[in-house]
C-alpha positions as CSV (number, residue, x, y, z in Angstrom):
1,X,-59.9,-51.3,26.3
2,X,-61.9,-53.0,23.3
3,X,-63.0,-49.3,22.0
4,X,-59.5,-48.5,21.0
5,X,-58.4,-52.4,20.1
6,X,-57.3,-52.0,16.3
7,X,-56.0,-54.9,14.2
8,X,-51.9,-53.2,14.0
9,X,-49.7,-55.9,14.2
10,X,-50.0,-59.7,12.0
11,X,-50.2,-62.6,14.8
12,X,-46.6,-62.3,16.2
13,X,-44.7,-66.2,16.5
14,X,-42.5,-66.5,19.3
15,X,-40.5,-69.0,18.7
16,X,-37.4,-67.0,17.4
17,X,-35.2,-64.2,19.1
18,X,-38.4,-62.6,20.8
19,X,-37.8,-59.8,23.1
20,X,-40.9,-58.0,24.9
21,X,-40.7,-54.3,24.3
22,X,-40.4,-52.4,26.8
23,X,-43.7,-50.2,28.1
24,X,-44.0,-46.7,28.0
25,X,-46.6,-46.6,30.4
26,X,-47.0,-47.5,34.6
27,X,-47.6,-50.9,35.4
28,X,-51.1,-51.7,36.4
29,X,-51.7,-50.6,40.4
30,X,-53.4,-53.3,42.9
31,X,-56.2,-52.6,44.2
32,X,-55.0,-51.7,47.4
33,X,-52.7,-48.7,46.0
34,X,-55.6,-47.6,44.1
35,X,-57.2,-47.3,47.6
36,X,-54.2,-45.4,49.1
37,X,-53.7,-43.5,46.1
38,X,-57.5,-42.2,46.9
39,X,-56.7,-41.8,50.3
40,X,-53.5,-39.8,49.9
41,X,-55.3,-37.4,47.2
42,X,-58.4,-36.9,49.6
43,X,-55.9,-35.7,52.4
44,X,-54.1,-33.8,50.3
45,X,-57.6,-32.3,48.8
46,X,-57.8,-31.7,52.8
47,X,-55.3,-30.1,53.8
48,X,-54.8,-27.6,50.6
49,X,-58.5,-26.6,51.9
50,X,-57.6,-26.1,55.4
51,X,-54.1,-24.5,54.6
52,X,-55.8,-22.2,52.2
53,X,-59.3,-21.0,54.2
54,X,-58.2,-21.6,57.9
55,X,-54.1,-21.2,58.2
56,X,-54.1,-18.6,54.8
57,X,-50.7,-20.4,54.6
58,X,-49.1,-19.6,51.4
59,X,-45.9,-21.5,52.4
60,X,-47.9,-24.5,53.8
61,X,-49.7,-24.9,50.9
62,X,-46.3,-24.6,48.8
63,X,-44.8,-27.6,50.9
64,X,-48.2,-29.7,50.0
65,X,-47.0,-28.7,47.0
66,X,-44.0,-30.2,46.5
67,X,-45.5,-33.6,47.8
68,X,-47.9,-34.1,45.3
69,X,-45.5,-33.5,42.5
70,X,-43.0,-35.7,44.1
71,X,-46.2,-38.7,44.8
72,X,-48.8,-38.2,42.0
73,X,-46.1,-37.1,39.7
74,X,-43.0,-38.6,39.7
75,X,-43.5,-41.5,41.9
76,X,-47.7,-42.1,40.1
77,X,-46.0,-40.9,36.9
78,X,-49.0,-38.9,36.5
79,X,-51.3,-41.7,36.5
80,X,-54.5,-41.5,37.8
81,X,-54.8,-38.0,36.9
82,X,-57.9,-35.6,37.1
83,X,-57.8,-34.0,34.3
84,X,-56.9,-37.1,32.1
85,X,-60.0,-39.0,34.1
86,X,-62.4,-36.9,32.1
87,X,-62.0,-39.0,29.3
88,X,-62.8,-42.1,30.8
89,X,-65.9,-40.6,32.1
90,X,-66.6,-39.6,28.9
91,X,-66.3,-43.2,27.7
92,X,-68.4,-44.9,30.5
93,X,-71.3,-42.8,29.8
94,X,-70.9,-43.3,25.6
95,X,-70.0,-46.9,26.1
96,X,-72.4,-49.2,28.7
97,X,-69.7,-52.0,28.6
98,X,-66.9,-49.4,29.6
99,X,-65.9,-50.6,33.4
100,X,-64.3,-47.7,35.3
101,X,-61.9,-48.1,37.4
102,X,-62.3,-46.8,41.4
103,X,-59.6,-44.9,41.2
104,X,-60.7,-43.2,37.9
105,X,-63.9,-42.2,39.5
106,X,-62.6,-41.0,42.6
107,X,-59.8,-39.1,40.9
108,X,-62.4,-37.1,39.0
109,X,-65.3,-36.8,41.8
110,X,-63.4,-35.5,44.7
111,X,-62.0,-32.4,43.3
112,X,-65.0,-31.2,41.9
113,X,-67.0,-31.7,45.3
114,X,-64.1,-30.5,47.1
115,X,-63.9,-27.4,44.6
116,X,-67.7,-27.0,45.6
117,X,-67.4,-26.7,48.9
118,X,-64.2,-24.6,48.7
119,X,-63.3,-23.3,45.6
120,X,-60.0,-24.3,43.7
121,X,-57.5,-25.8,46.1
122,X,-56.9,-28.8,43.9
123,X,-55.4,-26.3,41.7
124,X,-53.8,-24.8,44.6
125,X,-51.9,-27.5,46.0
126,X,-52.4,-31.0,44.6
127,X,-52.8,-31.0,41.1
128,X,-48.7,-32.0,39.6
129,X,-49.5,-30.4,36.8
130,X,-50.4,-27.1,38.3
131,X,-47.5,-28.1,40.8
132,X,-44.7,-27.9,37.8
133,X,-45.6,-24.7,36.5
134,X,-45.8,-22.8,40.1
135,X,-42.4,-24.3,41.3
136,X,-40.3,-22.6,37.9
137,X,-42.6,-19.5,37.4
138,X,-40.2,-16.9,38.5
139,X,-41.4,-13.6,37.1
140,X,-44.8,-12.4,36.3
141,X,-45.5,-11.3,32.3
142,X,-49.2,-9.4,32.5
143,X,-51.0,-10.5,29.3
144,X,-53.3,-7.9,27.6
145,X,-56.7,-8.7,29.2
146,X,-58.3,-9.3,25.2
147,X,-55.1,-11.6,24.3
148,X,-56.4,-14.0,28.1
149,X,-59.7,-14.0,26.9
150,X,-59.0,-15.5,23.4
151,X,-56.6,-17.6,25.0
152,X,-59.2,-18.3,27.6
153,X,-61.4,-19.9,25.0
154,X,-58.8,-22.3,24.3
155,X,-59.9,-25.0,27.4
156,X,-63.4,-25.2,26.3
157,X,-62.5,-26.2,22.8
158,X,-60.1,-28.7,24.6
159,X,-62.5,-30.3,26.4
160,X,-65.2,-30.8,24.1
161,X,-62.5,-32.1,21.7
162,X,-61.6,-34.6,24.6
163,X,-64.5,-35.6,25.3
164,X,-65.8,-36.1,21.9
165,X,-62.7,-38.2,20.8
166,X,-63.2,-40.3,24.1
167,X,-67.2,-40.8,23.8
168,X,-66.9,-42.0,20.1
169,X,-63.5,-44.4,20.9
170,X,-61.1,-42.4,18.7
171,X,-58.3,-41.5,20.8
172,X,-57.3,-39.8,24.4
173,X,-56.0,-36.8,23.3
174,X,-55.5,-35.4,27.2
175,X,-53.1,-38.0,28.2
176,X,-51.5,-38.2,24.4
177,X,-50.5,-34.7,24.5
178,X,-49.9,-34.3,28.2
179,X,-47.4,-31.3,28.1
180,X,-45.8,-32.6,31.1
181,X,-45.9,-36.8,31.3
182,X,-42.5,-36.8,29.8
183,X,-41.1,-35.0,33.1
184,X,-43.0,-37.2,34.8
185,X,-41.7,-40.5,33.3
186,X,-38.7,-39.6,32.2
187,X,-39.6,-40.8,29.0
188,X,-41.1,-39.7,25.7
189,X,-41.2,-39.3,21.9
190,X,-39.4,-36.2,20.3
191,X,-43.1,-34.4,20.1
192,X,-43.9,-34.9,23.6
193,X,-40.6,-33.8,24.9
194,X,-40.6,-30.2,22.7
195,X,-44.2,-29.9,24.3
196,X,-43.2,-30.0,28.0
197,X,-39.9,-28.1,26.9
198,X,-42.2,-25.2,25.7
199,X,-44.7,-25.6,28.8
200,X,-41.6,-25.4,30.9
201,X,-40.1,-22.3,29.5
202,X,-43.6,-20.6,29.3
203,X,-44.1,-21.1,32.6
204,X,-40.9,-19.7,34.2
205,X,-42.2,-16.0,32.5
206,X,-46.2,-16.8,32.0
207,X,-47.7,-17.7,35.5
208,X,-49.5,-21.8,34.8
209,X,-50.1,-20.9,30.9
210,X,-51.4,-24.9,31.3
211,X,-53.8,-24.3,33.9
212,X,-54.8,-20.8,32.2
213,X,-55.2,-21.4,28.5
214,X,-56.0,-25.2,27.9
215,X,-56.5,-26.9,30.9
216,X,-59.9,-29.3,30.2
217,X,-60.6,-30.2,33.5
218,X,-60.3,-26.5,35.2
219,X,-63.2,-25.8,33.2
220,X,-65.6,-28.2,35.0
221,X,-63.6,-27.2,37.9
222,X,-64.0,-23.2,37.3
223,X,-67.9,-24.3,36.5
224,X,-67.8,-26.0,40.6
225,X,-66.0,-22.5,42.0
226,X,-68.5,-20.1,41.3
227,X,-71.1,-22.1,43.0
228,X,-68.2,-22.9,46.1
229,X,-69.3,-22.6,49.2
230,X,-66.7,-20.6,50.7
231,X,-63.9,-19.7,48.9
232,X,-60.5,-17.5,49.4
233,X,-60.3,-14.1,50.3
234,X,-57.5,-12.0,49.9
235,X,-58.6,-10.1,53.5
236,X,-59.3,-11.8,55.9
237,X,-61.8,-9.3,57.1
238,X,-62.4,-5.9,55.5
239,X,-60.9,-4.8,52.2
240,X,-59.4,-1.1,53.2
241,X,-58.7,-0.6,49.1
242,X,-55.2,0.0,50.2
243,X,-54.3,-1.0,46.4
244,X,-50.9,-3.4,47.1
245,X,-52.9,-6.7,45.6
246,X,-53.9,-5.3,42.5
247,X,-51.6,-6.7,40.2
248,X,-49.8,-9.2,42.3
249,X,-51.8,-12.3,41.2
250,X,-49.8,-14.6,38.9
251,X,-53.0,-15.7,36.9
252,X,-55.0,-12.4,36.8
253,X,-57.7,-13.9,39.0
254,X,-58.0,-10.6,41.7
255,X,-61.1,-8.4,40.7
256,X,-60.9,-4.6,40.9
257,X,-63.8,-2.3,42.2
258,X,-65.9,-1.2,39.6
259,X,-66.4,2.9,39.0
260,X,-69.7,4.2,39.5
261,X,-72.0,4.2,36.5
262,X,-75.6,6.0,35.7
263,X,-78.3,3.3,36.5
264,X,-79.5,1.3,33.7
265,X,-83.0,2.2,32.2
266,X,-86.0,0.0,31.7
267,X,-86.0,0.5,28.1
268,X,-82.2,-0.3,28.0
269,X,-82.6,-3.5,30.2
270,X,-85.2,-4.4,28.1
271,X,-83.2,-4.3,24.6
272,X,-80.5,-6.2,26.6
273,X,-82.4,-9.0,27.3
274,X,-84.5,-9.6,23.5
275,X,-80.5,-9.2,21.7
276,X,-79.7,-11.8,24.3
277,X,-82.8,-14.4,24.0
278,X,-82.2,-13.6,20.0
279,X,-78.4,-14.7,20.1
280,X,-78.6,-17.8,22.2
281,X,-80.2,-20.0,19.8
282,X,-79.0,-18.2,17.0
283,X,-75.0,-18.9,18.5
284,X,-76.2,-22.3,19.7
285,X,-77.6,-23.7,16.3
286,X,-75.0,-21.8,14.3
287,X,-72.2,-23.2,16.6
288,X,-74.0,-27.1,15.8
289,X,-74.2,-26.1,12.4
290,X,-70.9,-25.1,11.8
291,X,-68.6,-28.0,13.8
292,X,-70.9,-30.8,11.9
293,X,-69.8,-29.6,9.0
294,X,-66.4,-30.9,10.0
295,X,-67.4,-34.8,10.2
296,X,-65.1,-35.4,7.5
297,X,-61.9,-33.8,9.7
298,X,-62.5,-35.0,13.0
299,X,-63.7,-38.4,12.4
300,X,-60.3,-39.0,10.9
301,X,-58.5,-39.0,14.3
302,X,-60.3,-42.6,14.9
303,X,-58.2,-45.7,13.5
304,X,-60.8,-47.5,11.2
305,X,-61.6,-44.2,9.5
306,X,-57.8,-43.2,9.0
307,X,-57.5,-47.1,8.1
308,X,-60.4,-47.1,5.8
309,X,-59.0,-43.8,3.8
310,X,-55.8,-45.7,3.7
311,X,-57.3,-48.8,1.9
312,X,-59.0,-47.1,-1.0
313,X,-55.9,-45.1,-1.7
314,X,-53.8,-48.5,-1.9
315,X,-56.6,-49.6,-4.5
316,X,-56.8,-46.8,-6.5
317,X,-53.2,-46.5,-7.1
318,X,-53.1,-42.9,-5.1
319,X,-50.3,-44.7,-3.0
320,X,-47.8,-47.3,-3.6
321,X,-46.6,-48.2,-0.5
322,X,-49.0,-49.7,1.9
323,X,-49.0,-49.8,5.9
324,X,-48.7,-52.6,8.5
325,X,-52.5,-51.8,9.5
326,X,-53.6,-52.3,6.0
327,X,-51.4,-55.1,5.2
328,X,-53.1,-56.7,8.9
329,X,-56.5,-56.3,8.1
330,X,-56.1,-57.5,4.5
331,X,-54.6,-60.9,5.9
332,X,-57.7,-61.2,7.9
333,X,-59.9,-61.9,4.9
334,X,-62.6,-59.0,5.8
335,X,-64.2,-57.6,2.8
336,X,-63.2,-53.1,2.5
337,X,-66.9,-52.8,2.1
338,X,-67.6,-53.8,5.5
339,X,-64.7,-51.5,6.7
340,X,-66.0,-48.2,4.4
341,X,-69.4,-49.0,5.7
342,X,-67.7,-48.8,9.4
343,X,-66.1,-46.0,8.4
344,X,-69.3,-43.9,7.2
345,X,-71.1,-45.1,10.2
346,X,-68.4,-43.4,12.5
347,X,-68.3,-40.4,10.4
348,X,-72.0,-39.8,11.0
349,X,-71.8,-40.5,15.0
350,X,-69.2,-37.5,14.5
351,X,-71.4,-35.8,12.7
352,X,-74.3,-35.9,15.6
353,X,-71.2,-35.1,17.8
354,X,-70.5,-32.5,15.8
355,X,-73.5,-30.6,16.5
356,X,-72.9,-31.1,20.7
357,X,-69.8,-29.7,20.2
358,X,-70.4,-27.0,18.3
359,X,-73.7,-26.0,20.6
360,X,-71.6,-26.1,23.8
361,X,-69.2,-24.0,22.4
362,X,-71.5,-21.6,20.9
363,X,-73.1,-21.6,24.7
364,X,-69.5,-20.7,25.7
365,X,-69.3,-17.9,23.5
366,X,-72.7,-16.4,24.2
367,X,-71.9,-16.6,27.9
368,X,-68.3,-14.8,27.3
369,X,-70.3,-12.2,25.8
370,X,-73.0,-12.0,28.2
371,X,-70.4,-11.4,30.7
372,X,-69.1,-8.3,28.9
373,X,-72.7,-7.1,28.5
374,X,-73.3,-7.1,32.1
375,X,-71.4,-4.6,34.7
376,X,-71.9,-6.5,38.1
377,X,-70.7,-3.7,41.0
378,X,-67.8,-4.2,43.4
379,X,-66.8,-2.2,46.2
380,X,-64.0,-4.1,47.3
381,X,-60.8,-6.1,45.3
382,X,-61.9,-9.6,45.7
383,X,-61.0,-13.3,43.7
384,X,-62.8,-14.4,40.6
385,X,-63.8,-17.4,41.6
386,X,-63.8,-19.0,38.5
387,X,-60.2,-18.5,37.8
388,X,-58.9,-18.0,41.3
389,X,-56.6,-20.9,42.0
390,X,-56.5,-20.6,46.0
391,X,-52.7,-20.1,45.6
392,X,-52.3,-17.7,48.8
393,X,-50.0,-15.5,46.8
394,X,-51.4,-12.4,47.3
395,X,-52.2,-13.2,51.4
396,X,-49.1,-11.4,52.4
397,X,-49.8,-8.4,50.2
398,X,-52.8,-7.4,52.1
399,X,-51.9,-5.1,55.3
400,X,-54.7,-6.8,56.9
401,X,-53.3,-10.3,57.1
402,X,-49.6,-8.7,58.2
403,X,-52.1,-7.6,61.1
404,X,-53.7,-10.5,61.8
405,X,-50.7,-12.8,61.4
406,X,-48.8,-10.3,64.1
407,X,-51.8,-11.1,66.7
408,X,-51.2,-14.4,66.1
409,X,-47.9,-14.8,66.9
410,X,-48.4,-12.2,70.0
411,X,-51.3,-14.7,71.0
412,X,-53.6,-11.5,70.6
């Protein structure tokens, strides 16, 4: 991938007591993997759908589960994976000479449409990552509902992040930071192995803190839920308020039904709305604003910047020591203006970034806020479809379902 090529190493000889390190990473796939690697995740996709809509089979969708850790986790090694696939994405459409990969593609299309059609039983059954957490989380720690919020925050910020590293060739941060590739591999650095120890002890008393609090991808997938199709119920007919789901969800996704409050005036829904039109723009361009500002810190996460910083502080005495990267592209014969000019270049595309960036996520926040503003009534305890993951947990919990689960075995 020529967008994150940098000049590390001096040519290397081989004519001495070479040995090839050994890779960190999966070897390439075939082409024909890639294809059943599609295959299996689209069948997967499948069944979590039909287990969780048709069946409501909490225990089918568990042993569905357990396969897709055991294939796209520890046999893939958690590659292709979703939610690292929106950084390539992110890449093709910044970078025209950028070829993706089928797999890539498909990895990232089909749970979305799938999602679309029927709500979040990637999540459910076939993401490893999700699959990790739900296998160890053994009790249930309610946050306060204003401590998930901030926290819920955390995945946009993550994602445009991502996808702003990607886009400008800096650096996958997704995959670099993956909390749980080093289970999955069996492998890793000492920072990568404290991360997935912390994931994995945070998820045995916090239900998916992963999936909740910084997952990237569930945003585009939470985005695809509302607008689902058909999507989980915790009934399967009418909701009797009986009161036994209401706090049984492991990711605070089940919906109480609102009181009954006085009828908003005219003159109130009026003021509403102008405060709203007035802070859209206002969050939008202050957002921009704001994140631009910070050109100088994030552009420093892509090599030639970090490369170029490192140059002038060898020339001006700041340090004494120098790197291999330096010491590389000094042997080359380039010039440091041409690499402080490459530099500044980069650090104004992450300027321009900046203000994306900072406009989605002042988008993010006005929409968080219009949410509060606005009391949408509910008579009966139903999913958020945003945040619902199609688990099945609270199935069982419903007195409905122990009804229609007894006429099923009775062949009523």
């Amino acid at each position: 991938m020529t967008s994150f090529a940098q000049d590390r190493f001096p040519k290397p000889e081989f004519e001495t007591d070479y040995q090839q390190p050994l890779t960190t990473t999966p070897e390439p796939r075939s082409q024909a993997w890639e294809y059943v690697d599609v295959f299996l995740l689209v069948t997967a996709l499948s069944l979590a759908s039909y287990f969780a809509l048709k069946t409501r089979s909490r225990r089918s969708l568990f042993i569905l589960m357990i396969f897709s850790l055991a294939y796209f986790g520890f046999i893939r090694r958690g590659c292709v994976c979703s939610v690292g696939a929106t950084q390539n994405i992110a890449l093709a459409l910044a970078d025209s000479s950028y070829l993706l990969p089928v797999a890539v593609v498909a990895f990232f299309i089909f749970p979305l449409i799938f999602t679309l059609f029927f709500g979040r039983t990637f999540c459910a059954a076939v993401c490893p990552l999700g699959a990790v957490q739900d296998i160890i989380s053994y009790k249930k720690t309610k946050l306060p509902a204003w401590l998930s919020q901030v926290l819920g925050l955390l995945p946009y910020l993550y994602l445009g992040l991502a996808v702003l590293f990607a886009a400008s060739g800096s650096a996958f941060i997704i995959c670099q930071y993956d909390p749980f590739v080093s289970i999955f591999r069996l492998s890793g650095n000492f920072t990568l192995i404290l991360i997935s120890g912390v994931f994995l002890v945070m998820s045995v008393f916090v239900a998916r803190p992963y999936c909740r609090f910084l997952c990237p991808y569930g945003v585009l997938l939470g985005w695809m839920s509302r607008l689902s199709r058909r999507h989980v119920t915790i009934t399967p007919d009418d909701c009797v308020q009986c009161r036994l789901c209401e706090d049984v969800c492991p990711v605070d996704a089940i919906l109480k039904p609102t009181p009954e409050k006085a009828p908003e005036t005219r003159a109130q829904g009026t003021r509403r709305l102008a405060i709203m039109l007035i802070l859209l723009p206002a969050m939008i361009i202050a957002g921009g604003w704001a994140v631009s500002r910070l050109d100088g810190i994030l552009s420093r996460v892509h090599p030639r910047v970090r490369l170029a910083e490192q140059i002038l502080k060898e020339d001006a005495g700041i340090v004494r020591e120098t790197t291999v990267e330096s010491r590389t592209y000094r042997s080359q014969g380039k010039t440091v203006e041409d690499l402080i000019q490459e530099a500044m270049t980069i650090r104004k595309d992450y300027q321009k970034g900046g203000w994306y960036l900072g406009g989605f996520l002042g988008l993010v926040f006005f929409g968080k806020l219009y949410g509060l503003s606005v009391r949408r009534k509910r008579t009966d305890y139903v999913p958020d479809r945003s945040s619902c993951l199609s688990c099945g947990r609270c199935f069982l919990y419903c007195p409905k379902e122990r009804v229609r689960l007894k006429n099923k075995t009775e062949g009523r």
